[in-house]
C-alpha positions in Angstrom: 0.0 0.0 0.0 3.0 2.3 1.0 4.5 2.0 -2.9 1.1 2.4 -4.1 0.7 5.8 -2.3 4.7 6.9 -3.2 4.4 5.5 -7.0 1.2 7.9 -7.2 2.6 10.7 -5.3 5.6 10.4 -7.7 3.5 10.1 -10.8 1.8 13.9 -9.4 4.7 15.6 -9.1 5.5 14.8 -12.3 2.3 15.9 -14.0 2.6 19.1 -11.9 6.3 19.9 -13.2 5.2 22.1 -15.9 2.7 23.6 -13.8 5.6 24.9 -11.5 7.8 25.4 -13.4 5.3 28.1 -15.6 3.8 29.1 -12.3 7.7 30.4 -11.2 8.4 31.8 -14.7 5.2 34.2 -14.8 5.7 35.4 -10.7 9.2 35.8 -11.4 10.9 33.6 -9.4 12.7 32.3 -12.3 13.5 35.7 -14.5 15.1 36.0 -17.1 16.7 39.5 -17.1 20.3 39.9 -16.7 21.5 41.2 -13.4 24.4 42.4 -11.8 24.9 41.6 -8.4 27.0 43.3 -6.0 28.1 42.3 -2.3 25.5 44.1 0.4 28.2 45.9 1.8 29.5 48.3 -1.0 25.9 48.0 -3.0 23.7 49.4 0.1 26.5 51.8 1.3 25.9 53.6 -1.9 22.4 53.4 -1.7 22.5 54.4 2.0 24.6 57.7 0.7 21.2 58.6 -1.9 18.8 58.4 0.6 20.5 60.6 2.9 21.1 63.2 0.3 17.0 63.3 -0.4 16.7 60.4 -3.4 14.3 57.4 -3.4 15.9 53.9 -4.5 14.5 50.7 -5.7 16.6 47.5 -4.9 16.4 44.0 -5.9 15.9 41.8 -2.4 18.5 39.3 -1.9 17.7 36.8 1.1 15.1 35.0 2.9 14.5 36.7 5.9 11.3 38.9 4.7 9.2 35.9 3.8 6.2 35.6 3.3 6.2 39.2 2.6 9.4 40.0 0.1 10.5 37.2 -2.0 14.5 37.0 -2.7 14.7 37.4 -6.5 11.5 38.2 -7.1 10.5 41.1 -5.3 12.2 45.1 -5.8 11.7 47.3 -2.9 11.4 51.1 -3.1 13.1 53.3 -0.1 12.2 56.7 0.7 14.1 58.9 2.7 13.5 58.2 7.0 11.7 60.8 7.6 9.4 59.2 9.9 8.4 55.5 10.9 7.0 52.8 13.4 6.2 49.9 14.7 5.3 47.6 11.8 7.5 49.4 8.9 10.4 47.8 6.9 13.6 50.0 7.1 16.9 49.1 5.8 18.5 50.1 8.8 22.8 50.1 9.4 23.0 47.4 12.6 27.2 47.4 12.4 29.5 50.2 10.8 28.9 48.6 6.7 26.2 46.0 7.6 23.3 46.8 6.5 19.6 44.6 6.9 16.5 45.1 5.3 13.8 43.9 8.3 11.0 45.3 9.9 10.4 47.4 13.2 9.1 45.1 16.2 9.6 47.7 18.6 10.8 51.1 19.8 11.7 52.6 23.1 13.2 56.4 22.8 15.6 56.3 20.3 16.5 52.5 20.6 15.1 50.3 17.3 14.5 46.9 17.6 14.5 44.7 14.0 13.2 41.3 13.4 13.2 39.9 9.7 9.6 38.3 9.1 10.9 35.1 8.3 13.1 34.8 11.3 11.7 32.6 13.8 14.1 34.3 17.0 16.7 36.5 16.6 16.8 40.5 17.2 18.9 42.9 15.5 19.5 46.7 17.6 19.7 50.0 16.5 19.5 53.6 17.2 16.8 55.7 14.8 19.8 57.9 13.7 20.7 54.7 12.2 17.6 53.7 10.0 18.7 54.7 6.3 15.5 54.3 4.8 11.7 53.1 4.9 10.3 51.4 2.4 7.2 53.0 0.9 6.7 50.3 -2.0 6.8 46.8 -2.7 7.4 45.7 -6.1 6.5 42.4 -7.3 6.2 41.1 -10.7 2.7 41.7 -11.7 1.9 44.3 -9.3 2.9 47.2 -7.0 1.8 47.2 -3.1 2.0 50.2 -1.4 3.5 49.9 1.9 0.5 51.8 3.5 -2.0 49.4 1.9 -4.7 48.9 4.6 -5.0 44.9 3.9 -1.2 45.0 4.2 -1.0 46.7 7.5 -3.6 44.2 8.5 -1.4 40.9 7.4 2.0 42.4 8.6 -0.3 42.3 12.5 -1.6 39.3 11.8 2.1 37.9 11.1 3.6 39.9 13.9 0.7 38.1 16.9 1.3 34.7 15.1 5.0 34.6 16.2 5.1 31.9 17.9 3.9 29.9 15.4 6.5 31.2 12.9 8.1 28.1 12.1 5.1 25.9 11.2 3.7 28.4 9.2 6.7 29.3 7.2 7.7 25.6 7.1 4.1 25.0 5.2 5.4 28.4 2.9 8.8 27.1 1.9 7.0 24.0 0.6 4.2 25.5 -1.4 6.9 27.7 -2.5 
């Protein structure tokens, strides 16, 4: 009975192969346009530098500590200059002289920022407001644009942030839809 079941299961994924495989082309998970990759450290010094001097930036998203809500090679990002934010936002924010991260804002007290990355089931990451480099105002996927201050969007990034302890079920069911 238990080959039956795997000789089945086997025979679905195989049917489904094409199915995946378009469904990753079309939401951009697999794209096809050339890029040129830089390492973090130079790439988001430089784009640190344009937001100070009043310019918005959009970056490409390398990594997997936004999921469910930024994809790594999929999603763009656009940052806007700090000039205010909260609890709930995403800043790219300078944790170490030249390390940057890209998370969102779990909590602030005075001018102390604390960061978590939605897809990280523990782990904090500290900061002071002086160091938060920008906020971003748009996400940018392949098929759409979400605005950052998108009411449904506010509403998920809660819901996500009170399901915490039950992070690493729900992103363990993600990865393998994904």
């Amino acid at each position: 009975m238990k080959t039956i079941k795997a000789v089945i299961r086997w025979l679905m994924s195989l049917m489904m192969w094409p199915i995946r495989k378009l469904y990753r082309r079309r939401n951009g998970t697999t794209s096809r346009e050339q890029r040129h990759e830089m390492p973090n450290d130079g790439y988001l010094g430089l784009v640190s530098e344009a937001l100070a001097s009043g310019h918005t930036a959009v970056i490409w998203v390398k990594g997997y500590s936004m999921r469910p809500f930024i994809e790594h090679g999929r999603d763009r990002v656009k940052l806007e200059p700090p000039s205010q934010f909260g609890v709930g936002d995403a800043v790219l924010a300078e944790i170490r002289p030249g390390h940057y991260v890209l998370h969102r804002i779990i909590q602030i007290v005075g001018e102390h920022v604390v960061l978590q990355g939605d897809g990280n089931v523990r782990g904090e990451e500290h900061c002071w407001r002086s160091d938060v480099r920008g906020v971003v105002s748009e996400y940018i996927r392949p098929r759409r644009t979400l605005l950052a201050s998108d009411p449904a969007l506010r509403r998920r990034i809660r819901l996500w942030r009170w399901l915490r302890p039950l992070r690493r079920i729900l992103l363990f069911v993600y990865k393998s839809y994904v």
